[in-house]
C-alpha positions in Angstrom: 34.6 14.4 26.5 32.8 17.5 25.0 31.2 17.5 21.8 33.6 20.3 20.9 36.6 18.1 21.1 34.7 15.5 19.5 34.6 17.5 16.2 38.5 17.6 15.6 38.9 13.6 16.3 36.2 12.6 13.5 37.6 14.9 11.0 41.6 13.3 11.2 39.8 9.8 11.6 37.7 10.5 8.2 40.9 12.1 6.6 42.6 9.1 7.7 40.0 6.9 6.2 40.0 8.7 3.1 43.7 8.3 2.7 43.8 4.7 3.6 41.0 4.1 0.7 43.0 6.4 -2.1 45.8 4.5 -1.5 44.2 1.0 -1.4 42.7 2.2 -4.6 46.2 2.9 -6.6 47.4 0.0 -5.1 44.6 -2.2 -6.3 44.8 -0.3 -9.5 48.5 -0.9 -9.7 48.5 -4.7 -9.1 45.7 -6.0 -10.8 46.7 -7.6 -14.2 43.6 -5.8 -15.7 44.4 -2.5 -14.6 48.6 -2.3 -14.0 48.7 -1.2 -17.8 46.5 1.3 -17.7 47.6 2.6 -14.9 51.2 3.4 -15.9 49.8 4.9 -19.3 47.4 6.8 -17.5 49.9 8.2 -15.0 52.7 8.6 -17.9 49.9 10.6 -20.2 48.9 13.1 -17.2 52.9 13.5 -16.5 53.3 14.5 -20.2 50.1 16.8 -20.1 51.5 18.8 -16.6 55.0 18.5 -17.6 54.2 19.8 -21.7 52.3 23.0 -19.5 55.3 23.3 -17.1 58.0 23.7 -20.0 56.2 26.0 -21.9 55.4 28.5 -19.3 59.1 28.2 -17.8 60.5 28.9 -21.3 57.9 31.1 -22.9 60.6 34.1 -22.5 63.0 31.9 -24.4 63.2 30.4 -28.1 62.8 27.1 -28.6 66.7 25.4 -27.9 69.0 24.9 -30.7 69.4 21.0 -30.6 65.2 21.2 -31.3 65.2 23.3 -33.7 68.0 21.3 -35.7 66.0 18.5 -35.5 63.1 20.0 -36.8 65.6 20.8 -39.5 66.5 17.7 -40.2 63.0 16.2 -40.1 62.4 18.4 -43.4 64.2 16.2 -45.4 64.0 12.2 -45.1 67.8 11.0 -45.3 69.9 8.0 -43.6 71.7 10.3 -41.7 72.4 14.1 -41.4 76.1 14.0 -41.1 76.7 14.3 -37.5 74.5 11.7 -36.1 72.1 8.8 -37.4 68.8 9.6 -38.8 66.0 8.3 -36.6 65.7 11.6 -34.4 64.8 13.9 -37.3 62.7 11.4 -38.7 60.7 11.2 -36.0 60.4 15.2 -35.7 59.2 15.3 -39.5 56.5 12.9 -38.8 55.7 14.6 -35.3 55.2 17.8 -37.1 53.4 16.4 -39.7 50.6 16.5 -37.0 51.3 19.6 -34.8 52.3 22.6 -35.4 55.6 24.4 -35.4 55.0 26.1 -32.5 57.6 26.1 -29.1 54.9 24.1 -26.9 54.6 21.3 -29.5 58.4 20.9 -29.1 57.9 20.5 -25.6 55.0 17.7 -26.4 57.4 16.2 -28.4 59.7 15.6 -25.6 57.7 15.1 -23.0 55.5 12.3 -25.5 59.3 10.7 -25.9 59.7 10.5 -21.9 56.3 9.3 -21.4 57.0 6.0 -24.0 60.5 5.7 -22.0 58.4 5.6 -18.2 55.8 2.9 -20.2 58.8 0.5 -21.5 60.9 1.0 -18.2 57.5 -0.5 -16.7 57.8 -3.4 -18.8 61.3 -3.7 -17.8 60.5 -3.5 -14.4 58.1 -6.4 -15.1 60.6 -8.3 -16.1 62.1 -8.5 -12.2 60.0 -6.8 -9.7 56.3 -7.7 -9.2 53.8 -4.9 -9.9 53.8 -2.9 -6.9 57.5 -2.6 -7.4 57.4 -1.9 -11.0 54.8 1.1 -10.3 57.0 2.5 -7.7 60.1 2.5 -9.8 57.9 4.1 -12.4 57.0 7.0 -10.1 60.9 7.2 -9.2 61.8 7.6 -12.7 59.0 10.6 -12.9 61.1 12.5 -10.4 63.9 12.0 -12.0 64.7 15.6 -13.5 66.3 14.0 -16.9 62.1 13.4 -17.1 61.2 16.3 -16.2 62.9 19.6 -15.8 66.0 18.3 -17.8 63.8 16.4 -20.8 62.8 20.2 -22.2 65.2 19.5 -25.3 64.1 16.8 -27.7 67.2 15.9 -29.5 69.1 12.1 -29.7 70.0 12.2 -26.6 66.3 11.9 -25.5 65.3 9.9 -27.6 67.5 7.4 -26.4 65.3 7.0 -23.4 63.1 5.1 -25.8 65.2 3.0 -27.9 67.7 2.3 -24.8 64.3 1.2 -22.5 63.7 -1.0 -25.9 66.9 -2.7 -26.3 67.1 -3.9 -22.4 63.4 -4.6 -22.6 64.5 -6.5 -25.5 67.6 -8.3 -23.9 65.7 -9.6 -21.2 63.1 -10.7 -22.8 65.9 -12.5 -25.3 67.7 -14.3 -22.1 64.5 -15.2 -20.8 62.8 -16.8 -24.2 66.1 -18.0 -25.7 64.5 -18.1 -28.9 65.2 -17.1 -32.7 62.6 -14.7 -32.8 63.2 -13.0 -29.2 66.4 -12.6 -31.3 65.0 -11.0 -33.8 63.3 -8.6 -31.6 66.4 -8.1 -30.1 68.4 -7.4 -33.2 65.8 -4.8 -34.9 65.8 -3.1 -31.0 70.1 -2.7 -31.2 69.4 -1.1 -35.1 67.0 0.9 -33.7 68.9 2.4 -31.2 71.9 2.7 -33.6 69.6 4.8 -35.5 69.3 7.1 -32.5 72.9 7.8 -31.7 76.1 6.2 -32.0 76.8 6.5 -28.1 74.0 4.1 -27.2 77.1 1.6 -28.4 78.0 2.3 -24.4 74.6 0.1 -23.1 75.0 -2.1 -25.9 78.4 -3.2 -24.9 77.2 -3.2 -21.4 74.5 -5.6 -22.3 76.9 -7.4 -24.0 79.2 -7.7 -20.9 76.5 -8.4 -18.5 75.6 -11.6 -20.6 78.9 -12.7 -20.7 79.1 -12.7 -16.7 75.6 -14.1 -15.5 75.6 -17.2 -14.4 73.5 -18.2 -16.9 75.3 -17.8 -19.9 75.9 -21.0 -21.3 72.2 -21.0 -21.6 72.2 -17.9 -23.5 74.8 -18.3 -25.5 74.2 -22.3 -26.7 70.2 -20.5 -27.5 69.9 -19.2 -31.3 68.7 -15.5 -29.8 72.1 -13.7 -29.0 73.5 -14.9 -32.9 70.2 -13.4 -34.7 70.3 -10.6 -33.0 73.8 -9.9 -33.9 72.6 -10.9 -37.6 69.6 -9.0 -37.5 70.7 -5.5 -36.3 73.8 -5.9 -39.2 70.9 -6.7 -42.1 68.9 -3.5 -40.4 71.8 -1.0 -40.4 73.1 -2.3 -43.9 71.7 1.5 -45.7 73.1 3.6 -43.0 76.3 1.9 -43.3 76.0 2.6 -46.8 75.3 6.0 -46.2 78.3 6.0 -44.0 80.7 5.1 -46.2 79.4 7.4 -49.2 79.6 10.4 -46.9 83.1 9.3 -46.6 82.5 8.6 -42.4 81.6 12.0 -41.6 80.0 11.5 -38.3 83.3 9.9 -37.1 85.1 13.0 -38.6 82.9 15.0 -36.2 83.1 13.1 -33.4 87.1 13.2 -33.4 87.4 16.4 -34.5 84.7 18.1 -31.4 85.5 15.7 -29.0 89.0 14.5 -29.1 90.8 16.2 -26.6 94.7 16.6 -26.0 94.9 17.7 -23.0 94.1 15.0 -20.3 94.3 17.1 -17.0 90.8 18.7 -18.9 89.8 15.5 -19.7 89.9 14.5 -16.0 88.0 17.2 -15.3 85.4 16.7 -17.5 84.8 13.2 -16.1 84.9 14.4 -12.9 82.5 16.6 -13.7 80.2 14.3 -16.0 80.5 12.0 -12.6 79.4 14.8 -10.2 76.1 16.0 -12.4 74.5 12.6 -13.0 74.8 11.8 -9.4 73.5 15.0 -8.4 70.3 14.4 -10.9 69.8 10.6 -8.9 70.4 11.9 -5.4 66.7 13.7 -6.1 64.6 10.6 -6.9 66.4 8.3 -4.8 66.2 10.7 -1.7 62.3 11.2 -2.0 61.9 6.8 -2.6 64.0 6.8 0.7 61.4 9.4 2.4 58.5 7.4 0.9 59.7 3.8 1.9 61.2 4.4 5.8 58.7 6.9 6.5 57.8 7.1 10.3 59.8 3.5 11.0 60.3 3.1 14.1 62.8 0.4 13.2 64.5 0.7 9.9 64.4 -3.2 10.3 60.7 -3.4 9.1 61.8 -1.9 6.1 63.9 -5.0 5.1 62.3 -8.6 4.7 63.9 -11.1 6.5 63.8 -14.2 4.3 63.5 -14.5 0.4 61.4 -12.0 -1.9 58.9 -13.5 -4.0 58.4 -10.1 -5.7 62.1 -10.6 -6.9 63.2 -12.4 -10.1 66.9 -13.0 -8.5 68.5 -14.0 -12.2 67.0 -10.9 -13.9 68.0 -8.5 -11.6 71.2 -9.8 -11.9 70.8 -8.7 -15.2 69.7 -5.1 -14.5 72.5 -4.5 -11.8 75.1 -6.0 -14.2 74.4 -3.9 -17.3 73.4 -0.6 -14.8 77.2 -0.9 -13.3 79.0 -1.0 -16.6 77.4 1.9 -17.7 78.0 3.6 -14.2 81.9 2.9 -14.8 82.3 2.1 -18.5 82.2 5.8 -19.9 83.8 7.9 -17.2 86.9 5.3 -17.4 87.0 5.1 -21.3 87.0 9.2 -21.3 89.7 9.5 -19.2 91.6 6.4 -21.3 91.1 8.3 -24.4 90.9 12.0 -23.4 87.7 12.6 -24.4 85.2 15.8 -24.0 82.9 14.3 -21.7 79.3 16.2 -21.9 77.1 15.9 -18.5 74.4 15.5 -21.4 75.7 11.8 -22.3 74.6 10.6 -18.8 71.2 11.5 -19.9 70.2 8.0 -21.4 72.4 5.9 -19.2 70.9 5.5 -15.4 67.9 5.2 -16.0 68.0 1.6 -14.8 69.3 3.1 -11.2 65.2 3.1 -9.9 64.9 -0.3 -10.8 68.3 -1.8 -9.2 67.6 -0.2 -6.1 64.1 -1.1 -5.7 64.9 -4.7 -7.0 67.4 -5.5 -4.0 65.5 -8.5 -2.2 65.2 -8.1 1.4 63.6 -4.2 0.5 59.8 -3.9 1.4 57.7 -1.8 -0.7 54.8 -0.9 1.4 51.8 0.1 -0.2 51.7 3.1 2.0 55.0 3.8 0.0 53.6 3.7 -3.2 51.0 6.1 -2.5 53.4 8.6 -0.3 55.7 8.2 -3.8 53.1 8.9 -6.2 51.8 12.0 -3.3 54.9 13.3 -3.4 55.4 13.3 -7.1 51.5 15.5 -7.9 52.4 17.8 -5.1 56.1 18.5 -6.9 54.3 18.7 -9.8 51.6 20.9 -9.0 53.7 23.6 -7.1 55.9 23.4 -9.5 53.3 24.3 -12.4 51.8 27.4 -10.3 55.4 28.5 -9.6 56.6 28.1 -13.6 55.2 31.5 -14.4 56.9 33.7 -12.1 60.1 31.2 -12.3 60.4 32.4 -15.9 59.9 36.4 -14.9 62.3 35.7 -12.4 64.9 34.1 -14.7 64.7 37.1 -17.0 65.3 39.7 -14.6 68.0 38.5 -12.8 69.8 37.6 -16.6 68.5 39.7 -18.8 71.6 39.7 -20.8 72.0 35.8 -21.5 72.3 36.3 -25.2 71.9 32.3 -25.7 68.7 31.9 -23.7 67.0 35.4 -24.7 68.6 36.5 -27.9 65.2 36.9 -30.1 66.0 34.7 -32.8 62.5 34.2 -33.5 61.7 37.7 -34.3 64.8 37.5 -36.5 63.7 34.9 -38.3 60.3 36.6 -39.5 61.4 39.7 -40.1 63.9 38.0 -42.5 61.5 36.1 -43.9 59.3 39.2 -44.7 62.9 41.1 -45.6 63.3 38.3 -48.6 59.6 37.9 -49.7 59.7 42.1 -50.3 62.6 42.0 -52.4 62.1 38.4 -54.7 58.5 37.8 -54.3 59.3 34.1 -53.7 59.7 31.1 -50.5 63.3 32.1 -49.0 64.7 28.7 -49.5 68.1 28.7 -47.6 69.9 30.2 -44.6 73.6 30.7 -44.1 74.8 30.3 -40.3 75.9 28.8 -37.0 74.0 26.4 -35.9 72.9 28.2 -33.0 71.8 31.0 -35.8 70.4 29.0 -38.8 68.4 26.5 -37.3 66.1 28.2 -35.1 66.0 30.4 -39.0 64.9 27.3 -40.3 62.3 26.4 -37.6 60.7 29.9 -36.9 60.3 31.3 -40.2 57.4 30.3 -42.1 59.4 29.3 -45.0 61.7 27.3 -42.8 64.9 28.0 -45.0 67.0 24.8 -45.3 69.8 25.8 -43.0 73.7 25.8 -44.2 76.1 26.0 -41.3 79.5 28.2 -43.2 82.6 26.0 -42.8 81.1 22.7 -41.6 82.7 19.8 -43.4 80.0 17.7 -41.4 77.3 18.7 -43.2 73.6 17.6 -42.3 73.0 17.4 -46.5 69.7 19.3 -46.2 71.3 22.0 -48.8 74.8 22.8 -50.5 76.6 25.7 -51.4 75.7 25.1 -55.0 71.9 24.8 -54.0 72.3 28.1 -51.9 74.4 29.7 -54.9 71.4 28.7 -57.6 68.6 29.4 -55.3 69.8 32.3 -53.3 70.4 32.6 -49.6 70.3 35.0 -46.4 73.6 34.8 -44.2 73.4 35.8 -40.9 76.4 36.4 -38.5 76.1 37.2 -34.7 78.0 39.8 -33.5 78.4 38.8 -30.3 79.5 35.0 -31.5 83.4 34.5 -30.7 83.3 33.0 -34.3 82.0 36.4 -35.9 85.4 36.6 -37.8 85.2 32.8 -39.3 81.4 34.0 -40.2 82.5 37.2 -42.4 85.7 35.7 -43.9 82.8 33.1 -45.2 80.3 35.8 -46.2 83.0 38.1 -48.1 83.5 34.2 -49.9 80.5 33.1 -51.0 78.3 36.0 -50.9 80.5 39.0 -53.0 77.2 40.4 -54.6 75.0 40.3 -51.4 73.3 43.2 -50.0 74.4 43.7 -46.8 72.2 45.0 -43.6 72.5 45.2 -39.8 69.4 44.5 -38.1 68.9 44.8 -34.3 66.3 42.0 -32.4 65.6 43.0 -28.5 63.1 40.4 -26.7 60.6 41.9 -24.2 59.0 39.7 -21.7 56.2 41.0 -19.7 58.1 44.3 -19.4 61.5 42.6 -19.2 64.0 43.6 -21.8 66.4 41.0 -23.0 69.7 41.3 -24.3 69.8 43.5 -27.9 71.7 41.5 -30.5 73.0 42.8 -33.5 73.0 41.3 -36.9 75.2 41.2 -39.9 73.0 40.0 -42.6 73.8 39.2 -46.2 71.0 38.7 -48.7 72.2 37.1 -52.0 69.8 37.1 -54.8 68.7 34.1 -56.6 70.8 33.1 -59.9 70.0 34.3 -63.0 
């Protein structure tokens, strides 16, 4: 053989080599009781870090979503609710931007800081009924996973739920595996917390509830003290906000019939349908690439399967997971189509993440370690092209839509030029803004002032403000022209707002010589009282 053809041959063997030692090194790493910790931080810190970058060049020609910015609203006032939904979410926002600043890539931090806690505690699930290895890999699945990535741009209950959900079935398990009053405890203050977060999380809680009813071991569990605390626990805990509830006269139940009561049950059908269609779209992705990383190159799909039993496998636990991962599978499509309710694709977003872990927790499955490292491969490479292509995804996105009011309407610029608008004419902080939602909370968040936001007509209102407030302190009402509601929005104005000075002002977004759509305002300043 010739030198020459020698050359090629050494340089695949040392590539070879070199792969065989990275991924005897993440597995190691992965593994080791001193290091498996670290790892999964490590790996959910650099996931935030790429995926904070990624969001905030693919929506730099956008504003910041509505659902954010409302929760930046909320986070400006400390209350035990904000009359749609619990408080915890908007807490969390006021203390996050406490820190950071009130800037579009910071929201994107924010959710991406939420997902990162969600991939650590679904670790510490996964430890609960996998062995390490196993618990890495379903980490990594969950990282491809678009609800934590692409889809986890918006930080808003429904995200958050990926933490206190992760918390409360962290929490169970832990519960039916201790038995003990203050594994009860835990468990209890995990259920309030989650109550906290949205009323809707009542779905996994109910599964959880359901899944300890049917194990085999539930005489166990039920004859232990930890199932009864927690039950007493989480009721002590949510004793304020039911207090709140009450003196609100059960607003966010007002709201939730009201928006998502539905009468019509052939649309209802079709909603779930449709509910049904885009969650399992969203877990084909993840589960497709595990499948390419675990039977890639077998010869024999049989050496992919262990023959005999699976130490790696807590059996009873995983009963667990597969139990409370069905229910809320079936649960919520089936009780929307019962009641006719508006089911939103966005309610799956907190309710399969326990897919990763029931797949890769079937016992005769065999997680090579080559699998873990073609996973984790698989996942940088996505990640990286992804982060070179964000820039010209967003151009791309701009010029083939330029007219998508709701994505590039320039409700930024708005808000500062109405901000400047009311600081020329009173001298003074422009303390409140009159509008949609989709109008007066990016108001609130983009102008320096942030103006506490008051949305016309709402009887479920967040209780940041009041028409009496607006009245005394003065406000700027805004109506959208191009909103189907423009009519609801003047009758309002003409209301409340007889003395107000009345402008039209025209916002246009340009995006590296892109021209969004141009939006015309109706504004309505009225002056502070006398």
């Amino acid at each position: 053989m010739s030198t020459a053809s020698l050359v090629p041959a050494i340089a695949r063997r040392r590539r070879r080599l070199s792969f065989r030692r990275l991924a005897a090194w993440l597995v190691q790493r992965a593994t080791d009781p001193a290091t498996d910790f670290w790892l999964v931080v490590s790996f959910a810190l650099l996931h935030g870090v790429l995926w904070t970058r990624i969001l905030t060049e693919l929506k730099a020609a956008q504003d910041v979503h509505m659902d954010v910015a409302e929760a930046f609203a909320w986070g400006q006032k400390f209350q035990l609710g904000y009359g749609k939904h619990p408080p915890l979410s908007g807490w969390i926002a006021g203390l996050w931007f406490d820190f950071f600043p009130v800037t579009d890539w910071a929201t994107y931090a924010l959710a991406m800081t939420t997902l990162g806690i969600g991939l650590v505690l679904c670790w510490f699930i996964a430890r609960q009924v996998v062995d390490r290895r196993r618990a890495f890999f379903v980490v990594v699945m969950l990282a491809l996973y678009p609800i934590f990535n692409f889809k986890g741009f918006k930080y808003n209950p429904d995200l958050l739920q990926l933490v206190t959900l992760p918390l409360v079935v962290l929490a169970y398990l832990h519960a039916f595996r201790r038995r003990s009053a203050l594994s009860g405890v835990w468990l209890g203050l995990a259920g309030a917390a989650a109550l906290m977060t949205k009323y809707w999380v009542l779905t996994m809680i109910g599964a959880i509830g359901l899944a300890a009813l049917i194990h085999p071991d539930r005489a166990k569990f039920l004859a232990s003290p930890a199932p009864w605390i927690a039950i007493a626990t989480m009721l002590v805990a949510m004793i304020p906000h039911f207090l709140w509830v009450y003196s609100v006269d059960f607003l966010p139940f007002t709201y939730a019939g009201d928006v998502y009561g539905l009468s019509d049950r052939s649309l209802s059908a079709r909603l779930v349908l449709g509910y049904v269609g885009h969650n399992l779209a969203l877990l084909a992705l993840p589960v497709a690439l595990a499948g390419l990383a675990l039977f890639w190159f077998k010869p024999r799909l049989s050496q992919a399967w262990y023959a005999g039993a699976n130490p790696g496998v807590n059996a009873s636990q995983a009963l667990n997971v597969w139990l409370i991962q069905a229910i809320v599978a079936v649960g919520p499509p089936l009780g929307g189509l019962a009641f006719a309710i508006y089911m939103k694709t966005d309610w799956g977003i907190s309710l399969f993440f326990l897919v990763p872990l029931a797949l890769v927790a079937l016992p005769r499955l065999r997680v090579h370690r080559w699998a873990l490292f073609r996973l984790t491969a698989i996942w940088l490479v996505a990640t990286l092209v992804t982060l070179a292509a964000a820039p010209w995804i967003a151009e791309h996105e701009i010029a083939t839509n330029p007219n998508g009011a709701n994505s590039y309407g320039a409700r930024s610029q708005l808000a500062r030029e109405l901000t400047q608008v009311w600081r020329d004419r009173f001298g003074s902080r422009w303390a409140v803004v009159a509008g949609t939602t989709e109008v007066g909370e990016p108001m609130t968040f983009y102008s320096p002032d942030h103006p506490a936001p008051l949305t016309p007509g709402e009887i479920w209102s967040s209780g940041l403000t009041s028409l009496e407030e607006a009245k005394r302190l003065g406000f700027i009402g805004v109506c959208d022209t191009t909103d189907g509601r423009l009519h609801i929005c003047e009758d309002w104005m003409a209301k409340n707002g007889k003395d107000a000075e009345q402008l039209v002002m025209t916002t246009q977004r340009f995006f590296r010589g892109h021209p969004g759509p141009a939006i015309n305002w109706k504004i309505y300043i009225v002056p502070p009282a006398k």
